[in-house]
C-alpha positions in Angstrom: -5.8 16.4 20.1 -4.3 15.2 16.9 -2.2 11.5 17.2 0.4 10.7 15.6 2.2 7.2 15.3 5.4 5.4 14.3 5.3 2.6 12.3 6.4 -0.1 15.3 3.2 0.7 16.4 1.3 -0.4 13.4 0.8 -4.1 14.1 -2.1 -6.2 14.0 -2.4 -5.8 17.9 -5.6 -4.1 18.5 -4.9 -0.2 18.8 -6.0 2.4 21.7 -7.0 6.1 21.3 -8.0 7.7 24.8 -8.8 4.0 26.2 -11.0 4.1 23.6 -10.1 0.4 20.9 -10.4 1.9 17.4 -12.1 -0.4 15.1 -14.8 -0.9 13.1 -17.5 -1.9 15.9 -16.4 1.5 18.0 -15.5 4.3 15.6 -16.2 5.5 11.8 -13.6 6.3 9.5 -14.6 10.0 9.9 -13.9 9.6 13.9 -10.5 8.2 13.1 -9.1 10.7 10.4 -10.7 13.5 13.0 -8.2 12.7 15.3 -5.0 11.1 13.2 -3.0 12.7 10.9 -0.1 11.0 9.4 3.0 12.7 10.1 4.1 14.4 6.5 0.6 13.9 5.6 -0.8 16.6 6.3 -1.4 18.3 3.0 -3.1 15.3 1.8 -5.4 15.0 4.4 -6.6 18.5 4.7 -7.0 18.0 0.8 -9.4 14.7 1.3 -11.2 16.7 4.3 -14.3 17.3 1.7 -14.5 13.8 0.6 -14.1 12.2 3.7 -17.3 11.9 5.0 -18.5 10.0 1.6 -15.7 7.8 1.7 -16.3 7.4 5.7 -20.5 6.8 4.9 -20.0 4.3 2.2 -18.0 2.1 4.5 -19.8 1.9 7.7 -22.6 0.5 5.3 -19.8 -2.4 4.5 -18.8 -2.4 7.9 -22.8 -3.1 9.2 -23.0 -6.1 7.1 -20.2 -7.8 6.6 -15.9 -7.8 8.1 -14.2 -4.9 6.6 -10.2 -4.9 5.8 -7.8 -4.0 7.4 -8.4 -3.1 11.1 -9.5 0.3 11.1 -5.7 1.5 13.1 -4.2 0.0 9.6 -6.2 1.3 7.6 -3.2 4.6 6.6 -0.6 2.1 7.6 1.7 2.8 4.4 1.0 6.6 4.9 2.0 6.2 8.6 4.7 4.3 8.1 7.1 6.2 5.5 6.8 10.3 5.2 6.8 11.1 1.4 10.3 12.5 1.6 11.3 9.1 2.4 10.0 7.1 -0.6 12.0 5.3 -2.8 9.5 3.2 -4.7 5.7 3.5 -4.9 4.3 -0.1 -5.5 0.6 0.4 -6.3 -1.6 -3.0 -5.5 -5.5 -3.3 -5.7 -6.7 -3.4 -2.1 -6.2 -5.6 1.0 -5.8 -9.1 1.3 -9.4 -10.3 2.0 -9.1 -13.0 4.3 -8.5 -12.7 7.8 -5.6 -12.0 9.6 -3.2 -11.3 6.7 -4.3 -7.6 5.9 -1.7 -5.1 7.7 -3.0 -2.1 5.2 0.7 -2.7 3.5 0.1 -3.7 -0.3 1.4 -7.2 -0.9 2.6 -7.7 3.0 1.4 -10.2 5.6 2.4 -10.7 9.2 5.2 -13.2 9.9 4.1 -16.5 10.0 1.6 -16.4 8.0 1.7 -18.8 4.6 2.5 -16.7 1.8 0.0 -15.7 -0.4 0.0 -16.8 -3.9 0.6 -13.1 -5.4 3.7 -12.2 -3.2 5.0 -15.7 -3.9 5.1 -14.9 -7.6 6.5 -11.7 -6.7 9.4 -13.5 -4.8 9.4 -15.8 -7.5 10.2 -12.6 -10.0 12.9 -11.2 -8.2 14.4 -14.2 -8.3 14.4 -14.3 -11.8 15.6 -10.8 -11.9 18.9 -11.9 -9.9 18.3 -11.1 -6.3 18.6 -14.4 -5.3 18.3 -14.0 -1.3 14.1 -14.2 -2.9 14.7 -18.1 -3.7 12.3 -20.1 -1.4 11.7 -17.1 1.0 9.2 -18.1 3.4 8.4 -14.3 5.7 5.8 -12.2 3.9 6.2 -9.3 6.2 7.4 -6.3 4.0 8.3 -3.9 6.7 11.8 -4.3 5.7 11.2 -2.8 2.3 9.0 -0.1 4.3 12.6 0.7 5.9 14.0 0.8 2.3 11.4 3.5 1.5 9.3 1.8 -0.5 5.5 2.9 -0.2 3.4 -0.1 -0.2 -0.3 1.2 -1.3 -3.3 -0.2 -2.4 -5.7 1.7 -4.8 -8.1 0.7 -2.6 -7.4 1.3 1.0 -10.3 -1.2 2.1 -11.9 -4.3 1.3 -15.1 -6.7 2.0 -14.0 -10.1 3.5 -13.7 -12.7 0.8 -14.6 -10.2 -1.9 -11.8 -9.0 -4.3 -12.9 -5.3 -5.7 -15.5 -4.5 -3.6 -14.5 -1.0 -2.4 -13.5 -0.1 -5.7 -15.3 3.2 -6.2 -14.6 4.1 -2.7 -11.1 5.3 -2.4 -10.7 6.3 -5.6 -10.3 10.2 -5.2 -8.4 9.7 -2.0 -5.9 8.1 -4.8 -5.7 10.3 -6.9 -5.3 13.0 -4.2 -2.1 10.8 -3.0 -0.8 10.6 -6.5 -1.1 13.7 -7.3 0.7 15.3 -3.9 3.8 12.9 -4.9 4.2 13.7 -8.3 5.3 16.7 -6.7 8.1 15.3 -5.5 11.2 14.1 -7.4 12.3 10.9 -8.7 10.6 8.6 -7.3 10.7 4.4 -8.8 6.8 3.9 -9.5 5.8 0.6 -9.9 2.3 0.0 -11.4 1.1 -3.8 -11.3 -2.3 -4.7 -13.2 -4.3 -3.1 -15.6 -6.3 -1.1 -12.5 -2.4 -0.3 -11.7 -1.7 1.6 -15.0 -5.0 3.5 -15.2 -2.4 6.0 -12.8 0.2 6.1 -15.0 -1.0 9.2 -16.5 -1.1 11.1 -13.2 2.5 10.5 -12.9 4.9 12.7 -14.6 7.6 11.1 -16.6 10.3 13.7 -16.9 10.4 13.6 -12.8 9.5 10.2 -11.9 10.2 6.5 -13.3 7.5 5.0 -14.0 7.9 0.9 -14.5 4.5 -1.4 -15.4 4.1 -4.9 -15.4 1.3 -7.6 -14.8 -0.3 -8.1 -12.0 1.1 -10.8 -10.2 -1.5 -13.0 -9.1 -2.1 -16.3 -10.5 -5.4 -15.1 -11.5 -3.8 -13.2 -13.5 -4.6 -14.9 -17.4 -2.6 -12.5 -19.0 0.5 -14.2 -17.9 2.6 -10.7 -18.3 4.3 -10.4 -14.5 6.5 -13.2 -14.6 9.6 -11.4 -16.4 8.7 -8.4 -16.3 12.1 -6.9 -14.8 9.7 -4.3 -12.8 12.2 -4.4 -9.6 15.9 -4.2 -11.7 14.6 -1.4 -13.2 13.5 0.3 -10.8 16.4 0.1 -9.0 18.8 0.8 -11.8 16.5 4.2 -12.3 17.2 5.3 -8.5 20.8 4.7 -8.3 21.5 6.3 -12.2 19.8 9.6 -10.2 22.2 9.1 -7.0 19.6 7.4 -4.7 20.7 4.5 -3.1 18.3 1.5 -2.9 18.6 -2.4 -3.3 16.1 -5.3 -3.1 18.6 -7.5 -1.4 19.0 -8.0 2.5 22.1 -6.4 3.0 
């Protein structure tokens, strides 16, 4: 039986297939995929089938000596939360937030109530500066509500070693490019590429269809300097609603 989910049921409440709890400890990532397909997805995944098994392999090594993020039921949380006709915007981050509890498999996003973390609080801090002043000294980090918007919140890396920036970043990579490339099929969609690992897919995207709009990363790590007025998020939008899509940043 293939399972299907909605996106209310992607939380960071542990997750049941069968009676069975799906996480690291009591299922690969081969077990999971065998028996989930994300709803509009489908294509995708029967294009990863191959590689799969390598990508599944590689991370129960991780997984036997050391916390792996996100829980393994969020894991596809962006691909199970918004079918690709539904996106808007494609934000491409690195991977998961790597220390616990804030990693919903949603680029950028934490669960309410916890303290923002320093890269979405710059990213607040540029919309700000960008006009969309509902951003000034916002305190939820849960991104769900742009989910709702349509935009696709996905990291390059779909998994990550607790406490260790990077260190799945050979595994996903072809899953990726495999997503990329499926929505580049699609039409004008608002791609926004943060970070030099960011803009390495730039050239999968194509130009005449999509818009594609690159800036820093925005983490204060980030030496560069380069996110912080950037205008990423304006421009985006003004590219969507020039081609008849509606989408804002603000609340309302």
């Amino acid at each position: 039986m293939i399972y299907r989910y909605s996106a209310k049921d992607h939380t960071m409440d542990p997750c049941y297939i069968d009676n069975t709890l799906v996480s690291w400890d009591t299922m690969t990532l081969q077990e999971f995929v065998n028996v989930i397909i994300p709803e509009g997805w489908e294509e995708v995944f029967d294009a990863a089938s191959d590689i799969f098994p390598d990508i599944s392999k590689a991370l129960e090594k991780h997984v036997a000596k050391t916390t792996v993020f996100p829980p393994l039921h969020l894991v596809f949380n962006p691909l199970e939360s918004l079918m690709p006709k539904d996106i808007k915007v494609f934000i491409i981050g690195q991977d998961p937030f790597i220390n616990s509890g804030e990693a919903m498999g949603m680029s950028f996003s934490v669960p309410t109530g916890h303290k923002l973390p320093p890269s979405l609080r710059n990213i607040y801090k540029e919309l700000a500066r960008e006009g969309y002043n509902e951003y000034k000294g916002y305190k939820n980090g849960d991104l769900t509500s742009w989910v709702e918007k349509g935009v696709f919140l996905y990291n390059a890396c779909l998994t990550v070693n607790k406490g260790e920036s990077n260190s799945h970043k050979d595994i996903w990579r072809d899953f990726t490019s495999i997503v990329i490339n499926y929505l580049n099929r699609q039409q004008q969609i608002a791609w926004i590429l943060l970070g030099a690992k960011a803009h390495k897919y730039a050239k999968l995207i194509d130009r005449e269809s999509h818009g594609v709009f690159m800036g820093g990363h925005p983490s204060p790590l980030n030496r560069n300097n380069d996110f912080i007025g950037c205008d990423v998020f304006c421009e985006a939008e003004e590219y969507l609603n020039d081609h008849g899509i509606d989408f804002s940043w603000n609340f309302l």
